[in-house]
Structures are given as C-alpha cells and as structure tokens.
N, C-alpha and C positions, 0 to 999 in steps of 0.2 A: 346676485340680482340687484341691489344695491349699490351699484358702483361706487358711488361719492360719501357713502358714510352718514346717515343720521342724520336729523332735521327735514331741511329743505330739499334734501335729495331723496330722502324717505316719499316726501308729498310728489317729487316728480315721478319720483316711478309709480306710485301708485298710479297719478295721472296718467303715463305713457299707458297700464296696463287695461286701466276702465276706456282709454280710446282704443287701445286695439279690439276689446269686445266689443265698444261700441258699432266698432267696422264690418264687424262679423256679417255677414247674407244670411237669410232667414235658412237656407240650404247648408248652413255651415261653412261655408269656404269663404275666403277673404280674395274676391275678384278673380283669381288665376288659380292651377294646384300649386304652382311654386310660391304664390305670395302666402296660400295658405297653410304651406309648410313650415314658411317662417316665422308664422304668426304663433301657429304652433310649437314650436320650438321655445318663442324668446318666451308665450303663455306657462308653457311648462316648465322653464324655470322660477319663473315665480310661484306656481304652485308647490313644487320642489323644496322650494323654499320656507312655504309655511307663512306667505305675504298675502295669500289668500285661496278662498275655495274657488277651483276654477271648473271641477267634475262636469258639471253642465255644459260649459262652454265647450269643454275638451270633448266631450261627446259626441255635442253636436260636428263639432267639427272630424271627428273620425267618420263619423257618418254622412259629411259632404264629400271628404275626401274620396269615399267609398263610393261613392254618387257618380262620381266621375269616370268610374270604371265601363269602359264603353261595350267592349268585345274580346274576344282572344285574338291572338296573333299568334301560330303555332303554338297553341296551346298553352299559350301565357297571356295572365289579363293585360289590355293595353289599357292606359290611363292617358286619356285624353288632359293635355297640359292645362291648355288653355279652351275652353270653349268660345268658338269666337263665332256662335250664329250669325250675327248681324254683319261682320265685316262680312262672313263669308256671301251673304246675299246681295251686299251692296258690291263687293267687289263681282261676284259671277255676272250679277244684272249689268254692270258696266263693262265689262270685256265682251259679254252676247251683244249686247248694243254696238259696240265700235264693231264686233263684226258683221254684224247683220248690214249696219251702214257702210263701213268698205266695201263687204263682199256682193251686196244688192239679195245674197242669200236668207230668208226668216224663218229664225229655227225656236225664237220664241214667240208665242202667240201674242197678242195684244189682252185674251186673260190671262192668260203667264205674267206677263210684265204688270198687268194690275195685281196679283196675287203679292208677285213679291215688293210693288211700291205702297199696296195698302198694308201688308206685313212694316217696313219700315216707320210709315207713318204709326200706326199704333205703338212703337215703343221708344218711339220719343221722348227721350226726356223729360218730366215734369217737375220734378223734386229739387227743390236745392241742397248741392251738398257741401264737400269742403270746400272748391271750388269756391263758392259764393264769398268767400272770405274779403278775396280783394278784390273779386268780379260781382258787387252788390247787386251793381241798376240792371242786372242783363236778368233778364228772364232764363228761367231754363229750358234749354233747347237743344241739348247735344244728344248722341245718341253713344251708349255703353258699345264694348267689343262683341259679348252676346249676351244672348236674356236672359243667362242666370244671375248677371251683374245688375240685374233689377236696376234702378235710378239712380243707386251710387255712384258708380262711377263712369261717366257718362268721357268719351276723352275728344280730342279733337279730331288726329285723324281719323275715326271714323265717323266723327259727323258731319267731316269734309267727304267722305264718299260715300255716308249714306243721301245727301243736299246731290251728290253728284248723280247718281241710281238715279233718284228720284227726276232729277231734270232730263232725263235721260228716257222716261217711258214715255211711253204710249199711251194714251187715254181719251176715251170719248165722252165718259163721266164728269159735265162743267162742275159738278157741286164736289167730285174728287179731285177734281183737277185746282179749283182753287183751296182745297184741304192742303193740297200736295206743294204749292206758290206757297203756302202759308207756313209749311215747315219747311222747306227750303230756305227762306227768308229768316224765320227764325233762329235756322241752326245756325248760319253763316251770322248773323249778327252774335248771337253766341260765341260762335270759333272767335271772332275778330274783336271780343270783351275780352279775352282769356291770351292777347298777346301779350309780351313781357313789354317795358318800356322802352325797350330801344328796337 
C-alpha cells in the first residue's frame, strides 16, 4: 500500500486515501458502480494493511453498491453501472424535440417538456468542486450525469445537453422561462471556464 517506502510517501498515501473518502457520495458510491469499485479496492488495501480503520467507509460503500441494484434479468440481479438520470432526460427531451420539429408530429406535451426542463433546472449545479481548482472565477453551473452524483461531479457533456434540452422546450411560464435563459447561460459559461489551454 505504500509504494515508495517511509517518510514522504507514507504522508502521500495517507493523503491519496483521506481524498478518496473525501470523494465518497453520501449513498456510498464514488460517482459510477465501476469508479466505486475501484475506490473500493485501492480503500481495502490500505485497511488490509493496518494504515487505517476504513469499516465505516467500506460499509457504507457496500451499501451503495447494493443501492444500485435495480431489478432482475432472468432471474439474476442487474446492477445498473452508471446511473445516468440527467443525461437520460436531457438526451430523450432533445431527440423528442428534433422529432416533433422534423416530423410536424407532438408527441410531448408542452407540460411534459416543462416537467422535464423544470426537473433539469433544479439540479444544477451549485457547489464547487474539484473542478474549481483551475476554473476559480466561474461560478458553478454544470450539471452531474445523474442525481445520485449530487454536486460533485458535475461534467461537461452533460451540461452541454442539459443547456441544449433546456433551449429546446417549450414554455409559457415568463418567470420560468427566464429561470431557464439563466441556466442555460450559466452552464455554457461554465463548459467554456473548464476548456483546456489550447
């Protein structure tokens, strides 16, 4: 568990092992089931090791893992990998859009499309996370893959198609409709804080 031997490697791993709890979701999973496999993994070796008590953490996390168990599939539990609510709403809301607009066909309601662009806006981003490191001056405005990734981890493509959903509905509601201008606006200056240098 200590790769480099004594001293200053002793302090980095401690370091590396206090941020991977730090990372932990209040559900126990570390953003994805497979990030939270390996979180798990590299945590139990250092408990393993006798570098610290990790019982708590590891608990919790057997119990997100668990969380995630959705349904059977012939009779065997399926474990959803990734839960990705938000993509999934921001991408369905924008594929029903382009077709309702090619097709001249409407197959969602105008409160359907408020249901799912007021759902969007409420889980916007607020929080600052690691992100902010080198992206100070930007407010936070992106939006996570789904809601169980709470404020953490909030990534860009999806809060390039949740910005996109959102311009994309239908609304009669002026005092929602400028809610909706104002996170659109937000998330894109957001995305366009978080590009690399070149």
């Amino acid at each position: 568990f200590l790769p480099l031997g004594g001293g200053d490697s002793e302090d980095w791993a401690r370091e590396g092992v206090q941020w991977l709890v730090n990372q932990q979701q209040v559900n126990g999973n570390w953003y994805t089931l497979g990030g939270s496999v390996v979180a798990v993994l590299a945590l139990l070796k250092a408990h393993d090791a006798g570098a610290v008590d990790l019982t708590p953490v590891l608990k919790l996390a057997g119990r997100g893992m668990l969380g995630e168990l959705r349904h059977e599939v012939d009779g065997l539990p399926f474990l959803q990998v990734s839960p990705s609510s938000v993509w999934d709403i921001a991408r369905a809301h924008s594929a029903i859009s382009d077709f309702q607009r090619l097709s001249g066909e409407k197959i969602l309601s105008s409160q359907d499309q408020m249901i799912h662009a007021r759902s969007l806006v409420n889980v916007q981003n607020r929080s600052e996370g690691d992100w902010s490191v080198l992206a100070h001056e930007v407010a936070p405005a992106g939006w996570s893959f789904g809601h169980s990734q709470e404020d953490r981890y909030p990534d860009t493509d999806t809060a390039a198609q949740a910005a996109l959903a959102l311009s994309l509905a239908e609304t009669t509601d002026e005092k929602f409709a400028l809610s909706s201008t104002a996170a659109i606006r937000s998330g894109m200056n957001w995305v366009l804080a978080l590009r690399n240098f070149d």
